[in-house]
C-alpha positions in Angstrom: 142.5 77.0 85.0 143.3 80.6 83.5 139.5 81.2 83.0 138.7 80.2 86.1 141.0 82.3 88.4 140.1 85.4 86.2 136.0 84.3 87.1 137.6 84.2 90.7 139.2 88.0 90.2 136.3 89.4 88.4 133.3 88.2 91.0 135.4 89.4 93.8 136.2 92.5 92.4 132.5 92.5 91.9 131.8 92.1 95.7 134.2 94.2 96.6 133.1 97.2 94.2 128.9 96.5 95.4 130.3 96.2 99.5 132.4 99.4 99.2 131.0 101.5 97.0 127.2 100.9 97.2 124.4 101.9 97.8 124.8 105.0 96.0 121.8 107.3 96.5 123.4 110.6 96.9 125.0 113.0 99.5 122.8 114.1 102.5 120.8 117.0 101.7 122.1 120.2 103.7 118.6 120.9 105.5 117.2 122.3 108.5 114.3 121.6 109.8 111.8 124.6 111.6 110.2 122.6 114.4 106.6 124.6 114.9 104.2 123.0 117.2 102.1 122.3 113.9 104.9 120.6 112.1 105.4 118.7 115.6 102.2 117.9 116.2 101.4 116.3 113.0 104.3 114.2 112.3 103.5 113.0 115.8 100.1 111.8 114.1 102.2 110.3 111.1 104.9 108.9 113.3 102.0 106.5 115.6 99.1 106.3 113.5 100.1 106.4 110.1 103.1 105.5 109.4 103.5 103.9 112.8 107.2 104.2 113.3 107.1 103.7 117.3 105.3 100.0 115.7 109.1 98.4 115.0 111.2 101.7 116.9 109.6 100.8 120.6 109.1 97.7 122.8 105.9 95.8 122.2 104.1 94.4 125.4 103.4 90.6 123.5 101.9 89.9 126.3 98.7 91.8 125.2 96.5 91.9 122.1 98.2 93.7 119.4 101.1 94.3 121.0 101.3 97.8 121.8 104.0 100.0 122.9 105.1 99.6 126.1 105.2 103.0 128.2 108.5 104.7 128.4 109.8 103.1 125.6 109.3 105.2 122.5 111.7 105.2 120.2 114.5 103.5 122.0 114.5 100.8 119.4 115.4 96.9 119.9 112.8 95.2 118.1 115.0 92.4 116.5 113.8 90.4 113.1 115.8 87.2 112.4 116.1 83.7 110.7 113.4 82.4 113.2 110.8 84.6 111.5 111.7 84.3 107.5 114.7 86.6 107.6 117.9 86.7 106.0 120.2 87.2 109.2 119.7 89.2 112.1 118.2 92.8 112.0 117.3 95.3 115.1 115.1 98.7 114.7 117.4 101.8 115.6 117.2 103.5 118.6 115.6 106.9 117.0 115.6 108.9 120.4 118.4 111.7 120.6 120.5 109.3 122.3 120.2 107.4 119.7 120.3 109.7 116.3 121.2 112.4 117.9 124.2 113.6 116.2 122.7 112.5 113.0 121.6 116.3 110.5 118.5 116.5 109.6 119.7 115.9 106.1 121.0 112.5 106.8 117.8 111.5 108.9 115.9 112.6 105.8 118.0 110.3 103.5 117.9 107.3 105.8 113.7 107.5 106.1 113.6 108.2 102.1 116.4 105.9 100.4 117.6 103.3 103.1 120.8 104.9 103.9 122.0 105.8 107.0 124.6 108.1 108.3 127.7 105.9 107.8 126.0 105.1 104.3 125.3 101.8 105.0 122.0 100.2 104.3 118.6 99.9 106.4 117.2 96.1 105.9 114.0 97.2 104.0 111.8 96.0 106.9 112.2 99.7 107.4 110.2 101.0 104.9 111.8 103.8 103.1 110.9 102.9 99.6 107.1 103.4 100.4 108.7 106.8 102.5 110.5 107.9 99.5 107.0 108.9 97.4 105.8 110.8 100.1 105.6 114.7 99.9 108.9 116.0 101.3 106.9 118.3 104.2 105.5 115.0 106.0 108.8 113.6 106.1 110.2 116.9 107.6 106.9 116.7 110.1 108.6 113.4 110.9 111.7 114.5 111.8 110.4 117.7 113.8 108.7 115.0 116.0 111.0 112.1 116.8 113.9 115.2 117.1 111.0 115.9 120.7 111.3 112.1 121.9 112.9 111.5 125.1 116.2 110.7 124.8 116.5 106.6 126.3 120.0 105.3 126.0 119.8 101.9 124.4 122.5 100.5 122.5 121.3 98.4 119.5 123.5 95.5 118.2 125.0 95.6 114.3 123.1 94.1 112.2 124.0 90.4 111.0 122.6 89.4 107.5 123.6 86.5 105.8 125.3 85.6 103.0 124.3 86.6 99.9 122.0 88.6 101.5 124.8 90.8 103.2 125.8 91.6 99.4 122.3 92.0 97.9 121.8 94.8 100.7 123.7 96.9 99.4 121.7 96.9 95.8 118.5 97.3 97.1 118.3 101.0 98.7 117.7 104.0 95.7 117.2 107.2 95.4 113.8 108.8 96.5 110.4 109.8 93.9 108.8 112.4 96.5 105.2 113.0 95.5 103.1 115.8 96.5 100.4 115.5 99.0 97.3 115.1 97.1 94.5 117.5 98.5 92.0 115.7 100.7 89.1 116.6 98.5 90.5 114.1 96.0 89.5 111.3 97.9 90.3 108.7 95.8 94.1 109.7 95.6 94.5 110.7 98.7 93.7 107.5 100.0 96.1 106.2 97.9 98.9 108.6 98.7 97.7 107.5 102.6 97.6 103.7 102.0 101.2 104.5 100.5 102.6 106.3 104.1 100.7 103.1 106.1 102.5 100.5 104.0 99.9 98.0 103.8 100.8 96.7 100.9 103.5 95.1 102.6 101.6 92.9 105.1 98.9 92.0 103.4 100.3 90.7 100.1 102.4 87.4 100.0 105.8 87.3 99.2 108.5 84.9 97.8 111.6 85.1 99.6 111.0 88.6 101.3 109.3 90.3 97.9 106.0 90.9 97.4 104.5 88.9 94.5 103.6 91.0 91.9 99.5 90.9 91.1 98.6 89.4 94.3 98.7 93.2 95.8 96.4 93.2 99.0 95.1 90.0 98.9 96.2 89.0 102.1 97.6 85.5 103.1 101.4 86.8 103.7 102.7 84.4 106.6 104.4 85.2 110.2 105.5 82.9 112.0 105.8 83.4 115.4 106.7 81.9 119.0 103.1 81.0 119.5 101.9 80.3 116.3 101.5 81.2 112.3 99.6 84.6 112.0 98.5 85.5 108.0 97.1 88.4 107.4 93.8 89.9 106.4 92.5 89.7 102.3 91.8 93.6 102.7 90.4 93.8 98.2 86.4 94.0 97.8 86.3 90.3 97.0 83.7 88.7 99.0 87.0 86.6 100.2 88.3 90.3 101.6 86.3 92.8 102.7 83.8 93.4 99.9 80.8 93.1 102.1 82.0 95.6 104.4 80.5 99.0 104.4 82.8 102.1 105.1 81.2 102.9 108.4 81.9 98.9 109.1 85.4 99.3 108.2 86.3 102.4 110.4 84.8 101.2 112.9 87.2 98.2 112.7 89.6 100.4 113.6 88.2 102.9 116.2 86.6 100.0 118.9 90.3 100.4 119.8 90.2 103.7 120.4 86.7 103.6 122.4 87.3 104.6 125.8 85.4 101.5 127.1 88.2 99.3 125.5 90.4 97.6 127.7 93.5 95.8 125.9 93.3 92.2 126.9 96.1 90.0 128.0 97.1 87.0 126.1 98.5 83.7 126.7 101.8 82.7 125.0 99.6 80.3 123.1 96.7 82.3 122.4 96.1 84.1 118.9 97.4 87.1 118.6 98.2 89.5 116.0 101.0 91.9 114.3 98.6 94.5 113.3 99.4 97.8 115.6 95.4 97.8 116.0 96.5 100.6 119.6 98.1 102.8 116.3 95.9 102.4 113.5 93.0 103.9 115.7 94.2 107.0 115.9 94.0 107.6 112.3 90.9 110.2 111.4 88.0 109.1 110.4 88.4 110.8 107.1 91.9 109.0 106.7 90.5 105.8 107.2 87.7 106.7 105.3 89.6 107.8 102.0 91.6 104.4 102.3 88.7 102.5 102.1 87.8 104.2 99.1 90.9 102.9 97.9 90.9 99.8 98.9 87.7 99.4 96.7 89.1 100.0 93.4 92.4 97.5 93.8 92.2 94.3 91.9 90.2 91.7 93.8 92.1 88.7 94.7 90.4 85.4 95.3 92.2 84.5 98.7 90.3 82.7 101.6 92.5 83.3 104.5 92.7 81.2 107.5 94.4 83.7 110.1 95.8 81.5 112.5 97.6 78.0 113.0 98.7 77.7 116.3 101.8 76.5 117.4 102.0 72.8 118.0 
């Protein structure tokens, strides 16, 4: 009985010690950030076709292919992730507008997009994807925050978050300290895709996962499952298998991207049964041709996974 209540004291203790004192990633840095129109104007590329923050941070008109931001809406935040979809309780994107973070320093906006931890040092669900942000080179980060800092400000309040239990212990493990990397020069194509493939996250999507992780070897070989109201989406094998994209040439796979930035493309509307997709396709377009084209390069020199994917099971 003795062992037992001092198992009882020590695993709460334990709790308590993870809930109260973690995650432990550091102060704030005491920055300020110079907006200049250049520093503006490219983490306004990074922000919607890179790195895609207004993706999760916006509303998404689901009522058209791709789901792209709804007008007006930038940055106010909202997007909720829950149990429904594979999640471990009930998770909404920030409202990043000024109404939102607006009394947050640049130093603590800095920490939240590179370690997971936000101004009250609590921590970001890792749908947000600051442990991809934190191996970026500190001066697109800053670009980042010079841009959102121009957003309009849209008062929205956002719920708390809700995770379950144990989840709403584990949380508080999984944010870290950033590994900032420089930006590698464009010339160097092959890492500079990498470092760009990085900032996009695509890892993420197209790589399945076992209870929320990614499973280690299977990196890019599509097949990672969504389920949503009208159906299960998986996404693309994106290795050079012939299973992925191994017969596509690079012109073939920019061009994948850009039709949806062709001025004769018209977004079409989609029924709530109809497939549909995840991928910000109205985003990812606006990347430059030489961005895209350095991923690819990338892209070819991953380990090819073996993966025939069927994209779409609709909902019965």
């Amino acid at each position: 009985m003795y062992t037992i209540i001092v198992l009882i004291v020590f695993i709460a203790g334990a709790i308590a010690y993870i809930t109260i004192f973690l995650p432990n990633v550091g102060k704030p840095e005491d920055i300020k950030i110079v907006s200049t129109p250049e520093r503006i104007e490219h983490g306004k590329y990074l922000a919607t076709a890179v790195m895609v923050c207004m993706d999760c941070h916006s509303t998404r008109d689901w009522s058209k292919y791709s789901g792209p931001p709804t007008p007006g809406t930038l940055g106010q935040g909202g997007d909720r992730f829950d149990q429904s979809v594979g999640f471990p309780g009930v998770f909404y994107a920030r409202n990043i507008t000024p109404a939102g973070i607006g009394n947050w320093t640049d130093g603590e906006i800095f920490r939240a997009i590179t370690t997971g931890v936000d101004k009250n040092n609590k921590p970001l669900f890792p749908i947000m994807p600051y442990h991809y942000y934190g191996q970026l080179d500190r001066e697109d980060i800053y670009d980042i925050i010079a841009y959102i800092k121009t957003l309009p400000s849209i008062k929205n309040e956002i719920p708390s978050p809700k995770p379950d239990f144990p989840f709403s212990i584990i949380e508080h493990l999984i944010p870290h300290k950033a590994n900032l990397q420089p930006k590698p020069k464009e010339s160097d194509t092959l890492a500079y895709g990498k470092y760009m493939i990085t900032a996009a996250g695509c890892v993420e999507c197209h790589t399945k996962v076992n209870k929320g992780q990614i499973i280690a070897g299977l990196e890019f070989g599509g097949g990672r499952e969504f389920n949503l109201p009208f159906g299960t989406i998986r996404t693309a094998n994106i290795t050079s298998d012939a299973t992925g994209i191994g017969a596509w040439t690079e012109e073939q796979f920019v061009k994948t991207f850009k039709q949806y930035q062709d001025t004769s493309y018209h977004i079409p509307t989609v029924q709530p049964k109809d497939f549909n997709t995840i991928m910000p396709w109205t985003m990812y377009c606006q990347m430059k041709e030489s961005d895209l084209k350095a991923i690819y390069t990338y892209l070819r020199t991953v380990k090819k996974q073996n993966n025939t994917v069927v994209q779409f099971t609709p909902k019965q």
